[in-house]
ChimeraX commands (.cxc) that place a marker at each C-alpha (Angstrom):
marker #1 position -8.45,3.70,21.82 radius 0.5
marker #1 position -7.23,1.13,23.81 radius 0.5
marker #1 position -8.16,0.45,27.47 radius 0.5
marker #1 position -4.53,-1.69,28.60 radius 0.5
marker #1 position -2.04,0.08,25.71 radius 0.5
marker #1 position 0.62,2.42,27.30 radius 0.5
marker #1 position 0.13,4.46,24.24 radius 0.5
marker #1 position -3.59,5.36,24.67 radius 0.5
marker #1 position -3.18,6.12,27.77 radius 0.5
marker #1 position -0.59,8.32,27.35 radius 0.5
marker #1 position -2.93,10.03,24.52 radius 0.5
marker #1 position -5.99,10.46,27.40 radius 0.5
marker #1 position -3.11,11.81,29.70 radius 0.5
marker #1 position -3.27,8.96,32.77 radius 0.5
marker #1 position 0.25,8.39,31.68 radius 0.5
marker #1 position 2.49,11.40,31.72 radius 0.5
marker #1 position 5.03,12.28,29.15 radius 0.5
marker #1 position 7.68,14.58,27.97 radius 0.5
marker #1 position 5.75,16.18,24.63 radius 0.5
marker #1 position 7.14,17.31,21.78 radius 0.5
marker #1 position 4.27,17.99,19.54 radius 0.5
marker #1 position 0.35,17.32,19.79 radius 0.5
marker #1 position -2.84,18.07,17.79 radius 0.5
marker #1 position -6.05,16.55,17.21 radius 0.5
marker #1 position -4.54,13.66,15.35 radius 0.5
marker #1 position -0.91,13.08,16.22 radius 0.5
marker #1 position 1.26,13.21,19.50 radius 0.5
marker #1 position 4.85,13.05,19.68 radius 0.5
marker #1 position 6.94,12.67,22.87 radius 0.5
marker #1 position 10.49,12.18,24.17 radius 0.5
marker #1 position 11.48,8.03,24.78 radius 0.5
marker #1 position 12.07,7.38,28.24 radius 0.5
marker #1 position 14.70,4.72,26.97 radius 0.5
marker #1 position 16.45,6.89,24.38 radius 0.5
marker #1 position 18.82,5.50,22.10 radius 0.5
marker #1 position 20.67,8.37,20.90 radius 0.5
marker #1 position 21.42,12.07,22.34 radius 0.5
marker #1 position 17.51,13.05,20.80 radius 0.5
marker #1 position 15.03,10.21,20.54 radius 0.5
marker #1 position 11.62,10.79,20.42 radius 0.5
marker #1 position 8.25,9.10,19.15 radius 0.5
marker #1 position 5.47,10.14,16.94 radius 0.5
marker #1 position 2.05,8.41,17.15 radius 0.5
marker #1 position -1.36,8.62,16.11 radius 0.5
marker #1 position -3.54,9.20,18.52 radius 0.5
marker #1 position -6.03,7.09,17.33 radius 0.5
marker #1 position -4.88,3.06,18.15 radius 0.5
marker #1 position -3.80,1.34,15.08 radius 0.5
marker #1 position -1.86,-1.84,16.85 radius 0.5
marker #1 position 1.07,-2.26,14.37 radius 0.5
marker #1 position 1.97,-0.94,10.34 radius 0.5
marker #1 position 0.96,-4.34,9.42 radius 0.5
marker #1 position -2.99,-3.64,10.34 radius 0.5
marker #1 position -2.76,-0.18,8.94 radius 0.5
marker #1 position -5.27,0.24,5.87 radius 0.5
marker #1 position -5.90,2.14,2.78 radius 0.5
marker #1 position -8.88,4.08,5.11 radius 0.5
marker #1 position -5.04,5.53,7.71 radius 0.5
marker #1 position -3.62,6.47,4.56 radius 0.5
marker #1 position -4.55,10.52,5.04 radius 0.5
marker #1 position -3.42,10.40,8.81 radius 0.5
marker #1 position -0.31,7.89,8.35 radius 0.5
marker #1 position 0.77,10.18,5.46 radius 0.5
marker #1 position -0.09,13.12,8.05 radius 0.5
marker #1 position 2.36,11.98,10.38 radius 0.5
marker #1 position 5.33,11.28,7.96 radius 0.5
marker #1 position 4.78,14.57,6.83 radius 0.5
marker #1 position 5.11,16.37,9.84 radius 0.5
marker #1 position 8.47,13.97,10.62 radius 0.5
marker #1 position 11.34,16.44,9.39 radius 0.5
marker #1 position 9.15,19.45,10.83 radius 0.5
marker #1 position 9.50,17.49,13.96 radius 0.5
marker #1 position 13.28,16.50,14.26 radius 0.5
marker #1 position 14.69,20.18,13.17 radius 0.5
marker #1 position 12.53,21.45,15.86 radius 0.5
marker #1 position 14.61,19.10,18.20 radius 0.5
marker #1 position 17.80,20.30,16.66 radius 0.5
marker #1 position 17.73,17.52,14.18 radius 0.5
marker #1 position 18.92,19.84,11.10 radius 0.5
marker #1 position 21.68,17.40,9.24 radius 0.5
marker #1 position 19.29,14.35,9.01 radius 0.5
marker #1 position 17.83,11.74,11.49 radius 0.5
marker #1 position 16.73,7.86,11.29 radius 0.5
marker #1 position 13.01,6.76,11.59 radius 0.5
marker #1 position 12.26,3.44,12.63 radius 0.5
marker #1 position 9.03,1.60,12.68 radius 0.5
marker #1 position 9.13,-1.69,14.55 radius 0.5
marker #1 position 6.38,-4.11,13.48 radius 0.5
marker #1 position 5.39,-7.36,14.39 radius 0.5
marker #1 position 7.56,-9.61,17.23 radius 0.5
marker #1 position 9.95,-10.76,14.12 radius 0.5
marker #1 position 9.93,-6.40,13.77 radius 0.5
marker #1 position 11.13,-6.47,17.95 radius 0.5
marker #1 position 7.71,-3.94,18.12 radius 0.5
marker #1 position 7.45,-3.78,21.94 radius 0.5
marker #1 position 4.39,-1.51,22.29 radius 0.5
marker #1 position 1.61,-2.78,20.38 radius 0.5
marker #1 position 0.40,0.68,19.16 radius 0.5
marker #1 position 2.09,2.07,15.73 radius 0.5
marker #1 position 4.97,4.38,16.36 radius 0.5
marker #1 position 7.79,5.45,14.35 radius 0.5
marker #1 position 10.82,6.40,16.36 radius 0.5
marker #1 position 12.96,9.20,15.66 radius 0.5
marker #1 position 16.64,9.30,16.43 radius 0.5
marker #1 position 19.52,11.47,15.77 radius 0.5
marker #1 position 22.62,14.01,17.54 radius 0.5
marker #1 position 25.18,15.64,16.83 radius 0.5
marker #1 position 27.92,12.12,15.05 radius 0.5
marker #1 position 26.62,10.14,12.59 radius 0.5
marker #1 position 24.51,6.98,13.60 radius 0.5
marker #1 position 26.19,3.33,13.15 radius 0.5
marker #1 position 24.87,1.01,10.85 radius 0.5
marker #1 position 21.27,0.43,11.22 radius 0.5
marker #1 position 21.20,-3.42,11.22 radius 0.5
marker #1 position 24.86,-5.44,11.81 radius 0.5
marker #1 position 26.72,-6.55,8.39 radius 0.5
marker #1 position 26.93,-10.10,8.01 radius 0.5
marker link #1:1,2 radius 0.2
marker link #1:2,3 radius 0.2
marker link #1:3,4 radius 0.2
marker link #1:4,5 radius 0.2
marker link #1:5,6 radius 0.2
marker link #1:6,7 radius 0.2
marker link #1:7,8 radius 0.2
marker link #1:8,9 radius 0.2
marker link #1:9,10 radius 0.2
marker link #1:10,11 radius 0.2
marker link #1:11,12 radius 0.2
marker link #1:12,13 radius 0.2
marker link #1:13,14 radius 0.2
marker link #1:14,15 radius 0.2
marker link #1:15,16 radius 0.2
marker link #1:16,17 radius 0.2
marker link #1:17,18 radius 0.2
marker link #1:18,19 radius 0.2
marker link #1:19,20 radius 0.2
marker link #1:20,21 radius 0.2
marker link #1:21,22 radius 0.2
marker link #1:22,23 radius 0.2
marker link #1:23,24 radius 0.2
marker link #1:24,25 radius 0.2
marker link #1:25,26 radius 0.2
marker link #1:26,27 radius 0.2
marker link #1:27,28 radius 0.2
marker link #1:28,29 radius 0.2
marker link #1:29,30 radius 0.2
marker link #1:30,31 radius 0.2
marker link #1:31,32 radius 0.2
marker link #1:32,33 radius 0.2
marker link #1:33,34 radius 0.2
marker link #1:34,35 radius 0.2
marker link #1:35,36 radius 0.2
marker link #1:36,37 radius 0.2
marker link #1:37,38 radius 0.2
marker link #1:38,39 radius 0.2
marker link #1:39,40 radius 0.2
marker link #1:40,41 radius 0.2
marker link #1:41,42 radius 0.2
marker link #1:42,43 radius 0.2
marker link #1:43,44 radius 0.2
marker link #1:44,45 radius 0.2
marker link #1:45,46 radius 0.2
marker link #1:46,47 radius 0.2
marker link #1:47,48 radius 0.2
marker link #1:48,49 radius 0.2
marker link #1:49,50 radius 0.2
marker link #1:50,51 radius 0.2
marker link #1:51,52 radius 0.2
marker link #1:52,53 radius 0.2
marker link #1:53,54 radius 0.2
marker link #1:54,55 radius 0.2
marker link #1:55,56 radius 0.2
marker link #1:56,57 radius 0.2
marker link #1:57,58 radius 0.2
marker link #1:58,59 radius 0.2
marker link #1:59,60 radius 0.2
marker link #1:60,61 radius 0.2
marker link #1:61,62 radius 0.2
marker link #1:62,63 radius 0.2
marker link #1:63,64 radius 0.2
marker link #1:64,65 radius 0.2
marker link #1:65,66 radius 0.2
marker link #1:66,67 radius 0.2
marker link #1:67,68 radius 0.2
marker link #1:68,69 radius 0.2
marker link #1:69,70 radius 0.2
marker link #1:70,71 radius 0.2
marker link #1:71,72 radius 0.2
marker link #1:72,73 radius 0.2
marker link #1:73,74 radius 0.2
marker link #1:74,75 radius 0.2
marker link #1:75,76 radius 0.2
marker link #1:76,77 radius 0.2
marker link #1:77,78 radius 0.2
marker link #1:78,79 radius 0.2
marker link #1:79,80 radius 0.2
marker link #1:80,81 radius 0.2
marker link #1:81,82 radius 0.2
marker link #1:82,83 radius 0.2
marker link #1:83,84 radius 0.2
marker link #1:84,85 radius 0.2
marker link #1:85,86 radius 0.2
marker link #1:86,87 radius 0.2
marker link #1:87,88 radius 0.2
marker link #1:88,89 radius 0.2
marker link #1:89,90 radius 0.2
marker link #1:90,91 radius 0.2
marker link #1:91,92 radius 0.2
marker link #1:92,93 radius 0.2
marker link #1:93,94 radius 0.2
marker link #1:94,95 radius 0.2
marker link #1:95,96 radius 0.2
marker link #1:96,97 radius 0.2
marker link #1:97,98 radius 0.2
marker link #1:98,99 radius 0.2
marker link #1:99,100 radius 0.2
marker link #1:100,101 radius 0.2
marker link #1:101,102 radius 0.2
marker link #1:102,103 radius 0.2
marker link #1:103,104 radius 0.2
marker link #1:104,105 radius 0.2
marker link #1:105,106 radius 0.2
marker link #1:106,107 radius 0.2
marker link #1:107,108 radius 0.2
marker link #1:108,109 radius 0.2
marker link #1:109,110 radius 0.2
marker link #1:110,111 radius 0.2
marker link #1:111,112 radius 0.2
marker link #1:112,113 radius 0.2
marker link #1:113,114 radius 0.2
marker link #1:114,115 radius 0.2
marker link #1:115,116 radius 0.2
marker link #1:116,117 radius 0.2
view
């Protein structure tokens, strides 16, 4: 872990949060900056800074957490589909340096995920 990343600290519990899932590998929580009527985030608890450092070694646990994705959103009342996102990089807009792949979804349809030129 990380001794300045929001994220870690979260994990180690000096940051509170609103949790949606945790086990020995993975915690997911609510956004405090949610985007849509259910936006939460799923991380591994162990830091990996961004997708773009992940190796083949994170396969097992980033295929862990995709897995457990869908599991995730219909728990949240996500049943007729959702959008994950996973921000990378400062061209990627990734604001917290610690891979996360946002979840978002409600009740209407979501617009276009990038504008139409």
């Amino acid at each position: 872990m990380s001794d300045d990343c929001i994220f870690c600290k979260i994990v180690r519990g000096e940051i509170p949060c609103k949790k949606v899932y945790e086990d020995e590998d993975l915690l997911a929580f609510h956004d405090i900056h949610p985007q849509a009527p259910v936006h939460f985030m799923v991380i591994p608890k162990r830091h990996i800074a961004s997708l773009a450092d992940a190796t083949p070694e994170d396969a097992p646990l980033l295929g862990k957490l995709f897995a457990k994705l869908g599991e995730l959103a219909r728990s949240q009342g996500l049943t007729d589909g959702f959008r994950t996102l996973v921000n990378t990089g400062r061209i990627g807009r990734q604001e917290v340096y610690h891979l996360h792949v946002h979840v978002v979804g409600g009740p209407e349809p979501l617009g276009p995920m990038l504008p139409r030129k």
